[in-house]
C-alpha positions, 0 to 999 in steps of 0.5 A, spaced: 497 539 470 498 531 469 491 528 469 494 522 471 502 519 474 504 512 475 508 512 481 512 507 484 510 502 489 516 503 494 514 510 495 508 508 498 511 502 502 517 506 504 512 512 507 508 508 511 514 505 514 518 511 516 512 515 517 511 521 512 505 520 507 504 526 509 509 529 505 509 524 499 502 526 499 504 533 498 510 531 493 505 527 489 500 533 488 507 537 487 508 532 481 501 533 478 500 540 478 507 541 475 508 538 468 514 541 467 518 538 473 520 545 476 516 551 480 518 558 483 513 555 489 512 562 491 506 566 495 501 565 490 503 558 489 504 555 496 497 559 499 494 555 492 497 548 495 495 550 502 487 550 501 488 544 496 492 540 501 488 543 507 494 545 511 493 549 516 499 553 517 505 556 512 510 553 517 507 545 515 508 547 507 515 550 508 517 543 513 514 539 508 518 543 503 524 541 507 522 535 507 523 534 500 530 538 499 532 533 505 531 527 501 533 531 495 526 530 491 527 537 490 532 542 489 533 549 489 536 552 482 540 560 486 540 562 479 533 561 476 529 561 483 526 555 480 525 548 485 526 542 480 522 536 482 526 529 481 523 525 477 520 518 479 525 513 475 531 518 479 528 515 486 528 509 484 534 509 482 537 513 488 534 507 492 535 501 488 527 500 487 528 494 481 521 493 482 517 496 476 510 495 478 507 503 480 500 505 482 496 511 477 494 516 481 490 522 479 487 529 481 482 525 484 485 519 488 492 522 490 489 524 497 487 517 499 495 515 502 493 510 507 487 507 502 492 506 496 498 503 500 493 498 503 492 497 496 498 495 494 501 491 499 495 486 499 495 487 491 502 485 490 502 479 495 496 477 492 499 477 485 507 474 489 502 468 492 499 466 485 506 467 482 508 462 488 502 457 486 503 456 479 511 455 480 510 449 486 503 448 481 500 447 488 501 451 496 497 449 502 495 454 507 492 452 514 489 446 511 486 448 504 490 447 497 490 453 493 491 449 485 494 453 479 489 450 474 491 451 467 495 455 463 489 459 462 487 460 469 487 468 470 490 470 476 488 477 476 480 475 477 482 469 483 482 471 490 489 470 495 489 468 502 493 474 506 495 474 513 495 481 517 501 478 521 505 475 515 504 482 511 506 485 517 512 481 518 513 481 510 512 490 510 515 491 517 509 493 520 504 492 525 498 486 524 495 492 527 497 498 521 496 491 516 489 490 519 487 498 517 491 499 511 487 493 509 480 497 511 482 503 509 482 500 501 477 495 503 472 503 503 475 505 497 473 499 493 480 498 491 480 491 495 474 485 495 476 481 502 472 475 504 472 473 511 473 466 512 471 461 518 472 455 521 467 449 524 463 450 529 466 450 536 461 446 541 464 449 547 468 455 548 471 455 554 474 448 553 477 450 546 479 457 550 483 452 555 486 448 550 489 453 546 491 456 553 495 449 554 498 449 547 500 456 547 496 457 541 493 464 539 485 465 540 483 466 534 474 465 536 469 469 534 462 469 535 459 469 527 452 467 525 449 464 531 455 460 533 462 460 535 468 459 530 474 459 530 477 465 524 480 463 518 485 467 514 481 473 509 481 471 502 483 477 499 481 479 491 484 487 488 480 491 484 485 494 480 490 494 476 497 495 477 502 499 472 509 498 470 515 503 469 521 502 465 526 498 467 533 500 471 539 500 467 544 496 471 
């Protein structure tokens, strides 16, 4: 067994998007339980990953597995019996994934799917907004300008403002699935998120009319006794990412 796999970003991304964090999930405990990259995936084999994944059926296992053969994440060895599993750094390289930045997962955390591509698509942007600032020295967003302050300004402990509509767009997911991704790392304590709002609004319904009249989306909430419109959340990741080796050209 590996206490611990760095797994490339885009693999989170890339499941979330055509749906199957499911089977990577199984994939990713198969790379944590087989050290040497090869298994039989026999009885005893499948009933052990069956009560460790929670499935339910052996007809969901041998799906997930072909899955797996489908994408060519495994393949079946006739002679040996053995199924090799691929490693990380060959996908990447079947894909085309030049981003080296990868998300460490062990025994503990590699169930938590949903909670962990939260995590990396706010953290990635969080740190693409940063690189932004400092390269333009300055970027304004909704009226509020975002300083890259001095070569000494550490990134890493700065919060960012993301917008579920621009994840969403950026990712080519739903404000919705950006939105839950988002609380589901929020629960994990993998992400610190501020909820950022605006003046006090004196009279609802005449800004309601106004927004209507513009064609402007109603973004007002009732906050602290008052109403307000809703501003962009401010977004901080609470870990750290890991980088694999380049991809030779």
């Amino acid at each position: 067994m590996i206490s611990e796999i760095s797994v490339p970003i885009q693999l989170f991304i890339d499941a979330q998007q055509q749906g199957y964090a499911k089977k990577l999930q199984f994939f990713l405990a198969l790379k944590l339980l087989y050290k040497c990259g090869k298994t039989e995936l026999d009885d005893g084999e499948l009933l052990f990953l069956e009560l460790t994944e929670e499935i339910g059926s052996r007809k969901t296992t041998l799906k997930y597995i072909e899955f797996l053969l489908r994408k060519g994440w495994l393949t079946y060895n006739t002679k040996t019996g053995y199924y090799i599993i691929k490693s990380f750094d060959r996908i990447r390289s079947e894909n085309n994934w030049r981003v080296r930045l990868s998300y460490p997962v062990d025994f503990n955390s590699y169930r938590n799917i949903k909670a962990i591509t939260g995590a990396i698509i706010y953290g990635y942007l969080h740190k693409d907004f940063w690189r932004e600032v400092r390269r333009k020295k300055s970027v304004q967003i909704k009226g509020s300008t975002y300083h890259f302050l001095s070569p000494h300004f550490n990134y890493k402990e700065a919060p960012a403002p993301l917008s579920v509509l621009g994840i969403g767009s950026i990712f080519k997911i739903s404000a919705t699935t950006a939105s839950r991704l988002k609380n589901y790392a929020l629960k994990q304590k993998l992400l610190e998120v501020k909820k950022n709002y605006g003046a006090i609004i004196p009279n609802k319904k005449a800004m309601e009319l106004c927004l209507d009249y513009n064609d402007k989306p109603n973004n007002i909430v009732f906050v602290e006794g008052n109403y307000r419109f809703q501003l962009i959340d401010t977004i901080l990741p609470l870990f750290l990412f890991k980088k694999r080796k380049k991809l030779k050209t």
